[in-house]
C-alpha positions as CSV (number, residue, x, y, z in Angstrom):
1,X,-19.7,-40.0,27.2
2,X,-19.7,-37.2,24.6
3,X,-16.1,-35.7,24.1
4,X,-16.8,-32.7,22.0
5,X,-13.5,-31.1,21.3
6,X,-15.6,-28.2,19.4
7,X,-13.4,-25.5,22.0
8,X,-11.4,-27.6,24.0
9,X,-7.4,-27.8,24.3
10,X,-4.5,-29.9,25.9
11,X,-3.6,-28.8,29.7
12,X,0.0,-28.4,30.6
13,X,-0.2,-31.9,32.2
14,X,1.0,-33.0,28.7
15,X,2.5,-30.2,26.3
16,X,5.5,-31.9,25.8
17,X,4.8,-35.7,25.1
18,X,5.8,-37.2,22.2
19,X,5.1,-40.6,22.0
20,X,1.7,-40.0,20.2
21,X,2.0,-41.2,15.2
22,X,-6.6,-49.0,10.9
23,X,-9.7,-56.0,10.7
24,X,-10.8,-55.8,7.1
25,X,-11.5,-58.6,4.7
26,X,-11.2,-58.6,0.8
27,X,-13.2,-60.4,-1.4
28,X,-11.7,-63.5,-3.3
29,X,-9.6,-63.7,-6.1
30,X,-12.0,-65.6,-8.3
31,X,-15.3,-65.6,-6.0
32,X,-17.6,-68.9,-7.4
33,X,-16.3,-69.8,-10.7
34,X,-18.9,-71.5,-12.7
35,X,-17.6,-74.7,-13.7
36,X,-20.0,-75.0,-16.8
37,X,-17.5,-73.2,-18.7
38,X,-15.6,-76.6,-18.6
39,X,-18.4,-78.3,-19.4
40,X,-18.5,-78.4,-23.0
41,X,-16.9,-82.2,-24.1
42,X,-14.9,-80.1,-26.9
43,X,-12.5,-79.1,-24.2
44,X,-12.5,-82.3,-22.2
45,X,-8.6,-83.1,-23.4
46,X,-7.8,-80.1,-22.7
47,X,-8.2,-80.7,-18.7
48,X,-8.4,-84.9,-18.5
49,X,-8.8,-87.2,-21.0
50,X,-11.3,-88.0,-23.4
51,X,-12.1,-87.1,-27.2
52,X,-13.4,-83.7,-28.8
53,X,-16.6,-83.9,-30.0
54,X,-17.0,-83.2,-34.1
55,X,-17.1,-79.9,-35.1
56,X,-17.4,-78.1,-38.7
57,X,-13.8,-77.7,-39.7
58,X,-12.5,-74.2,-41.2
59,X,-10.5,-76.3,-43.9
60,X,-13.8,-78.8,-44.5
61,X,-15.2,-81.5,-42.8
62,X,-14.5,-84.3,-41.1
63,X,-13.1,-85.6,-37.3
64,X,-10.8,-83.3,-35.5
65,X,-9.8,-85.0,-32.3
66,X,-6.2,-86.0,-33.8
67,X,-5.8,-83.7,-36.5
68,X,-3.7,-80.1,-37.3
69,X,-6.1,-78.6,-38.3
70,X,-9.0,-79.8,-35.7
71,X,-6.1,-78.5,-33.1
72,X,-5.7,-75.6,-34.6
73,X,-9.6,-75.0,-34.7
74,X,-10.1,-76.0,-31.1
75,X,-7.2,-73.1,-29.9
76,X,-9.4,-70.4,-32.1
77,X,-12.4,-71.8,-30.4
78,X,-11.1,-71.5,-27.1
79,X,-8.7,-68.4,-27.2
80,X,-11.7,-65.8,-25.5
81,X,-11.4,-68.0,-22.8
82,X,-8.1,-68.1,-22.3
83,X,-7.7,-64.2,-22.6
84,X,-10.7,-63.9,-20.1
85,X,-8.4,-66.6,-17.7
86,X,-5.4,-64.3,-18.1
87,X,-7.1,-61.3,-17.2
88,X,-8.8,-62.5,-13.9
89,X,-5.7,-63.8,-12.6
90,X,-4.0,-61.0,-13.8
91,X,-6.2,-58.9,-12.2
92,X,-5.4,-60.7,-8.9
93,X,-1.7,-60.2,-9.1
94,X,-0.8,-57.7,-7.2
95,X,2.4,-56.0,-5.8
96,X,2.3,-56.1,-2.1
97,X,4.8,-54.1,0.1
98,X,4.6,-55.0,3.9
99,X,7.0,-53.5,6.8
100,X,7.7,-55.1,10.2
101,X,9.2,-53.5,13.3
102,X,12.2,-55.0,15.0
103,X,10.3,-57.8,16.9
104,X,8.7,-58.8,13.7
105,X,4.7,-57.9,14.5
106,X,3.4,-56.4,11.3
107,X,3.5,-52.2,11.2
108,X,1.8,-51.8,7.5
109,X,1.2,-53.0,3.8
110,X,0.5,-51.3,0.7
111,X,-1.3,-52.8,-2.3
112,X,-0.5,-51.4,-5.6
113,X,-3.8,-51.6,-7.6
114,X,-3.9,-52.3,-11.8
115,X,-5.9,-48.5,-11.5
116,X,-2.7,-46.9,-10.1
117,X,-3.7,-46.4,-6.8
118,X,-3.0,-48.1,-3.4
119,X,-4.4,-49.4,-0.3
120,X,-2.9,-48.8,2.6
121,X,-3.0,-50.7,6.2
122,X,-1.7,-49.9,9.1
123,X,-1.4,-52.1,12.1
124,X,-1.4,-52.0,16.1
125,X,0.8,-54.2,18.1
126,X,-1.5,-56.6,18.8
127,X,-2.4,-57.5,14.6
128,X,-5.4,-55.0,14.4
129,X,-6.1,-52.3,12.0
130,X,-5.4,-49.3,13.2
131,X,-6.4,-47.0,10.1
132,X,-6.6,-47.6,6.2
133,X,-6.1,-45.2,3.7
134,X,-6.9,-45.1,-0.3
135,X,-3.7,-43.3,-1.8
136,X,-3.9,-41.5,-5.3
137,X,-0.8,-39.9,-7.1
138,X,-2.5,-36.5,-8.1
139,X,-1.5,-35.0,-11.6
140,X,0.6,-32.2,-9.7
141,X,2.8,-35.0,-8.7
142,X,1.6,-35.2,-5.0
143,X,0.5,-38.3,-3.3
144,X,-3.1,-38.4,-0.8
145,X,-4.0,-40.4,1.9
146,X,-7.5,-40.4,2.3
147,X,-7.5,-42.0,5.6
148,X,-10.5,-44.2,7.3
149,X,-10.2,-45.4,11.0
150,X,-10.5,-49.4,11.8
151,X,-14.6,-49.0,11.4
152,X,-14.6,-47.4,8.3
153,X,-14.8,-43.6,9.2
154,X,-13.3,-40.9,7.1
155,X,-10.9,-39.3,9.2
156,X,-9.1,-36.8,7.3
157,X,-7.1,-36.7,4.2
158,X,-2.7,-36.4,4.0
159,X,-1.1,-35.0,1.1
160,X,2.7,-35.1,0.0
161,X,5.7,-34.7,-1.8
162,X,9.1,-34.8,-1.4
163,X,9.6,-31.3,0.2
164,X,5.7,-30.7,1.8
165,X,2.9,-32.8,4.1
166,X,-0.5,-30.6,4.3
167,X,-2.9,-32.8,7.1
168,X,-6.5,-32.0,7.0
169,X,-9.1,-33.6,9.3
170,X,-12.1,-35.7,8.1
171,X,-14.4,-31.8,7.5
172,X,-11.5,-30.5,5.4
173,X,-10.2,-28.1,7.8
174,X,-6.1,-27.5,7.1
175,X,-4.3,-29.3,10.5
176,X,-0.8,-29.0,9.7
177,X,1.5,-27.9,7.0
178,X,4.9,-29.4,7.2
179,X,7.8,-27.7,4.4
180,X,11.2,-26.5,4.0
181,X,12.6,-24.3,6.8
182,X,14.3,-21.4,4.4
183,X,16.9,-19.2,5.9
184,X,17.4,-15.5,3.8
185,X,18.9,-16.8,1.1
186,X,16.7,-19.7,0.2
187,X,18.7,-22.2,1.7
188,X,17.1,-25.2,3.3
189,X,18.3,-25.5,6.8
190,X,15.3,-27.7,8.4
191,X,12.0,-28.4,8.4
192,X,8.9,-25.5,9.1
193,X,5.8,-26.9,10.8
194,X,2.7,-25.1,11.4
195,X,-0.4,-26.0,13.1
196,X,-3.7,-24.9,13.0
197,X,-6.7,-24.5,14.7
198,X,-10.5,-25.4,13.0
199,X,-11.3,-21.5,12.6
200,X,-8.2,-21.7,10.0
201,X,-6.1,-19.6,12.4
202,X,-2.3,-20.5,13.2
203,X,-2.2,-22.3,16.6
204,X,1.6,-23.1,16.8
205,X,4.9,-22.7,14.9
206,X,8.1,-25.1,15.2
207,X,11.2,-24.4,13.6
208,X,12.9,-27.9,13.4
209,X,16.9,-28.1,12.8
210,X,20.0,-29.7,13.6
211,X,23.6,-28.6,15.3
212,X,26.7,-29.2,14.3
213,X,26.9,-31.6,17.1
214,X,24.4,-33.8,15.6
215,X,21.9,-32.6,18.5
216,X,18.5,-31.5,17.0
217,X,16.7,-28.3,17.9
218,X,12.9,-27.7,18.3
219,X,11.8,-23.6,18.3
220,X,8.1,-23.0,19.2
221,X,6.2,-20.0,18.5
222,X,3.3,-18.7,19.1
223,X,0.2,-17.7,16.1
224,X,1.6,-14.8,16.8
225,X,5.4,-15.4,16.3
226,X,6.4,-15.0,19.7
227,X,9.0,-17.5,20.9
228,X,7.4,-20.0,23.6
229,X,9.9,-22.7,24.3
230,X,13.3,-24.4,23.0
231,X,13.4,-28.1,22.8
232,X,17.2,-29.6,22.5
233,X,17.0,-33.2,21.5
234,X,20.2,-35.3,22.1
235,X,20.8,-39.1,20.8
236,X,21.4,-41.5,23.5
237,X,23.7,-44.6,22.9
238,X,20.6,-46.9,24.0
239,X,18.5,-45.6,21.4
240,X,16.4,-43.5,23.3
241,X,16.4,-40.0,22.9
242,X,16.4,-37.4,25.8
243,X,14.6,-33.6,25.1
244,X,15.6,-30.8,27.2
245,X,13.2,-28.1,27.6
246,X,13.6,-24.6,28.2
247,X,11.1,-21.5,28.0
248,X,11.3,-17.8,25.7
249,X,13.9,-16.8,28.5
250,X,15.9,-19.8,28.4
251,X,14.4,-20.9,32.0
252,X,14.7,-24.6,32.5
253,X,11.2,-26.1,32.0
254,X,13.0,-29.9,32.3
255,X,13.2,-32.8,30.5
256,X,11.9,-36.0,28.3
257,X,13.7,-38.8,27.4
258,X,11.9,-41.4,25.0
259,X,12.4,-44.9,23.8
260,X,10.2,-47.5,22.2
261,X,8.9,-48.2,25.2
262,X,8.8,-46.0,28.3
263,X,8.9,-42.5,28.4
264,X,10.1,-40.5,31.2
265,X,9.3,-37.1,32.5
266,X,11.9,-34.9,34.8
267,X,10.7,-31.5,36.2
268,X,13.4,-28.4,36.2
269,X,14.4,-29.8,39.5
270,X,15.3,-33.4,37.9
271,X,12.8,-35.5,40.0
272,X,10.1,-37.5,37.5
273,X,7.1,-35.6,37.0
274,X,5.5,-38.7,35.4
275,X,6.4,-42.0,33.2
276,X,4.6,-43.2,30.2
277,X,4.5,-47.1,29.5
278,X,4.0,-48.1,26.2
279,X,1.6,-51.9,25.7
280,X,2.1,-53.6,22.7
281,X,-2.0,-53.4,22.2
282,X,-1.1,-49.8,21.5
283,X,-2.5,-48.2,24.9
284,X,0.0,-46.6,27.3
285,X,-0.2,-46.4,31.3
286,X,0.9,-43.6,33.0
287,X,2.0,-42.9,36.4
288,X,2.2,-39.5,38.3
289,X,4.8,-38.5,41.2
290,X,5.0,-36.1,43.5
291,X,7.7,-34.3,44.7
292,X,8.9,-36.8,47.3
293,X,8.6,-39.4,44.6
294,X,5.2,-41.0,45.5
295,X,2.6,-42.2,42.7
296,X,-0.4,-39.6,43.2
297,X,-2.4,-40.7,40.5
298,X,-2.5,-43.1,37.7
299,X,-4.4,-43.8,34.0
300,X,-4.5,-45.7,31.0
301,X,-4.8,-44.3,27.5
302,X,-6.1,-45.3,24.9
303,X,-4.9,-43.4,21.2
304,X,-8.8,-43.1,19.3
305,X,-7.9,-43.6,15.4
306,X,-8.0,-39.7,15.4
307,X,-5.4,-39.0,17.4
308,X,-7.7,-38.5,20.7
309,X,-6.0,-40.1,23.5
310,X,-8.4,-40.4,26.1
311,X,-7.1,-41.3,30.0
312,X,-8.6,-43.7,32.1
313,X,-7.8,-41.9,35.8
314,X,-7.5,-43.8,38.9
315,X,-5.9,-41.9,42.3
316,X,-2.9,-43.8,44.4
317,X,-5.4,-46.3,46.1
318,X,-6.2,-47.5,42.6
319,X,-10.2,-45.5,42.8
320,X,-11.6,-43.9,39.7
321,X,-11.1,-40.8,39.5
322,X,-12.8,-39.6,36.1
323,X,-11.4,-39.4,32.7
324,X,-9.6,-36.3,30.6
325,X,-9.1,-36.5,26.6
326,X,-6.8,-34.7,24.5
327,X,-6.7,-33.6,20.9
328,X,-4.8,-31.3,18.7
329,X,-4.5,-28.9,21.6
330,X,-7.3,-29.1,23.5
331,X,-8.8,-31.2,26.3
332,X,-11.5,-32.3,29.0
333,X,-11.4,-33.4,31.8
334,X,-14.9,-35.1,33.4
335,X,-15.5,-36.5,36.8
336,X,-16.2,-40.5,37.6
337,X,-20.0,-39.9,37.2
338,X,-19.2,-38.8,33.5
339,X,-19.8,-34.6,34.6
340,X,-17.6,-32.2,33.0
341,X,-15.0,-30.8,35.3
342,X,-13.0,-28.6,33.0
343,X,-11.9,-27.7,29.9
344,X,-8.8,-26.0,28.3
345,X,-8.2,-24.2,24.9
346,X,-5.0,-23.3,23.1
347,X,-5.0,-19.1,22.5
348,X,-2.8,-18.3,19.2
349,X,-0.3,-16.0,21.5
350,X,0.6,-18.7,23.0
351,X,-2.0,-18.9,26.7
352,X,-4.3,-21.2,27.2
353,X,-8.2,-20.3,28.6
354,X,-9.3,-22.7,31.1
355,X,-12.8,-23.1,31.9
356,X,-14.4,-24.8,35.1
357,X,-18.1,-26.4,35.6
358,X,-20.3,-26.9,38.3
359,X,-22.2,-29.9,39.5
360,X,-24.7,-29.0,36.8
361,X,-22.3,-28.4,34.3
362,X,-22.7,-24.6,34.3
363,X,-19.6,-22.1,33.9
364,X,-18.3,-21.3,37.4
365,X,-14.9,-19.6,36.3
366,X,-12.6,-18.8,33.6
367,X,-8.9,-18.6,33.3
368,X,-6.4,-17.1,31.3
369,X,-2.9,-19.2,31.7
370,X,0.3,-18.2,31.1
371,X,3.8,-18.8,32.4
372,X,6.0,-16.2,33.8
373,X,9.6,-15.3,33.2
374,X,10.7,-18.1,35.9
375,X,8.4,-20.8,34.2
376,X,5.8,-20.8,36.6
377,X,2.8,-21.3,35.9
378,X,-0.6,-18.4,36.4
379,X,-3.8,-18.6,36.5
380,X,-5.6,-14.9,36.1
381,X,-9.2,-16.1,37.1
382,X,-12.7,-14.5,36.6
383,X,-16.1,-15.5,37.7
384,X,-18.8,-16.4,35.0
385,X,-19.4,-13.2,34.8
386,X,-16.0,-12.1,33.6
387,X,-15.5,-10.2,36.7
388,X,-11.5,-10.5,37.5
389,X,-10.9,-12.4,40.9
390,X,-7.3,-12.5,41.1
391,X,-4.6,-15.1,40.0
392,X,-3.2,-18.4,40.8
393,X,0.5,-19.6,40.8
394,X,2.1,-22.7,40.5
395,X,5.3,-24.1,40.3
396,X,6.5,-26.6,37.4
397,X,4.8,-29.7,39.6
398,X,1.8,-27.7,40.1
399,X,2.4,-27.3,43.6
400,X,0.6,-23.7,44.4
401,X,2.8,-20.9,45.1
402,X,0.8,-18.0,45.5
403,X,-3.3,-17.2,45.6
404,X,-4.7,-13.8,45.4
405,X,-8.0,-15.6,44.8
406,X,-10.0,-16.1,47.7
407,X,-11.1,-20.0,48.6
């Protein structure tokens, strides 16, 4: 199955989750030393007994197995050697930094190389590489990642300092730009991310700063600069972390509460939307509810070393359903034979245009999606054409609310 995410964008099934941050071998220390270096008897006492052989002293002739100046000879004789010993296992000693999480699996490990640089590993749950990265101090005082997925792929580059992260994917396109949040007076009083898409164009704006109550708060704008949501994020004394969610208007569009390992979606009206498990091979499961608090669908993700996270859909009797993948905003969805279904784009002002396929995978409707002052959500549909049919509207659960679109 292709999943070309040239156009596509994330639905509003997931706008909201959170839970988403490379086996390679290296060649030995010494490889086959050739033991013929040891081979010459002149050495033999050196590494066993036995006697030198005679050699043409430096202060005249004569035997130099017990003498000074035979010694003394000998260490001239083999001093290259040495140096050339010293520098191969030098060259082998090198500063390794490794970090574990609290049930001690490995997360990552940096290797400091004698060129200055570093490698870089990073693990999955279950011991596996998840993505390696080469990182190089540049002469401006920044640091870059340039990343490679577990097979060896170049999949974009990260570059740092103390005050900036600038993400770009494995083409060079700019993803994300991460600085200082300044207020009018230069004063930093967060952190200022923006997102992009591939045509260079500002997808999404988040204003990230923290209360006086220790609470943290998450302002999203549109490309445009138009305020799309409020996220408050409260510490709770488990560990988790719950994020409450409310639109431009200050309309409730629920919540999220997160630990390491489930996370747990609540509509406006407090019952669970869905749950997110997380399995320490890395891939999560996932589990929709309805209203009345029956499963109605189910998947299983798996996070690509891109960041695609691709679901695995079953319905409630456990049949397959299709599958629908995600990345940086966009997404499609396919049916179980592997046709596209749909697909769905983020728009800079902050919509999203939906697109739906038929059986032979041509264009049978558009959307423009948007959500109303009350946080519901509407579809304004058109035909392939672009001719305007009407809208859609659903509540926060996606049950529909209203159709001006006829069946």
């Amino acid at each position: 199955m292709n999943l070309n995410f040239g156009s596509f964008s994330s639905m509003y099934t997931f706008p909201y989750n959170n839970t988403g941050y490379y086996n390679q071998q290296q060649a030995s220390l010494f490889g086959n030393i050739n033991n013929s270096i040891f081979a010459d008897n002149s050495y033999a006492s050196m590494f066993g007994s036995g006697s030198y052989n005679q050699t043409g002293s430096i202060f005249g002739s004569g035997q130099t197995g017990n003498s000074f100046f035979g010694m003394l000879q000998m260490l001239i004789k083999i001093m290259p050697m040495l140096s050339f010993f010293n520098s191969l296992i030098g060259s082998g000693d090198k500063k390794i930094d490794k970090k574990y999480d609290e049930d001690g699996n490995l997360i990552s490990k940096i290797i400091d190389n004698k060129n200055g640089t570093k490698d870089v590993i990073w693990y999955n749950p279950d011991g596996s590489i998840k993505k390696t990265a080469l990182r190089v101090e540049n002469k401006d005082g920044t640091q870059t990642d340039y990343l490679k997925d577990a097979d060896g792929n170049n999949i974009g580059t990260t570059t740092w300092d103390d005050d900036t992260v600038i993400r770009k994917d494995a083409k060079g396109n700019l993803i994300s730009i991460k600085e200082p949040l300044l207020n009018d007076s230069n004063e930093n009083i967060g952190r200022l991310e923006t997102y992009y898409d591939n045509d260079g164009t500002i997808r999404e704006i988040v204003h990230r700063t923290e209360n006086e109550d220790g609470s943290k708060e998450f302002k999203t704008y549109s490309g445009s600069g138009e305020l799309q949501r409020v996220i408050t994020r409260v510490e709770n004394e488990d560990g988790s972390y719950t994020d409450t969610m409310v639109d431009e208007n200050g309309v409730s569009l629920g919540s999220t509460t997160i630990s390491d390992d489930i996370t747990i979606r609540k509509g406006a009206d407090g019952n669970i939307d869905y749950k997110i498990e997380n399995n320490d091979d890395g891939t999560q499961d996932i589990t929709w509810y309805n209203e009345d608090g029956e499963i109605t669908k189910t998947a299983h993700r798996v996070i690509e070393a891109d960041g695609t996270k691709i679901d695995y859909m079953k319905n409630a009797d456990g049949d397959d359903i299709g599958v629908t993948a995600y990345k940086q905003g966009k997404s499609a969805r396919y049916d179980a034979d592997g046709n596209i279904m749909h697909t769905s784009v983020n728009n800079t002002d902050g919509s999203k245009t939906v697109t739906w396929y038929d059986d032979d995978g041509n264009i049978s409707q558009t959307a423009r999606r948007v959500r109303d002052d009350d946080g519901n959500i509407v579809d304004y549909i058109s035909n392939a054409d672009g001719e305007e049919l009407g809208y859609k509207k659903y509540d926060q659960n996606w049950k529909l609310l209203e159709s001006t679109v006829e069946s």
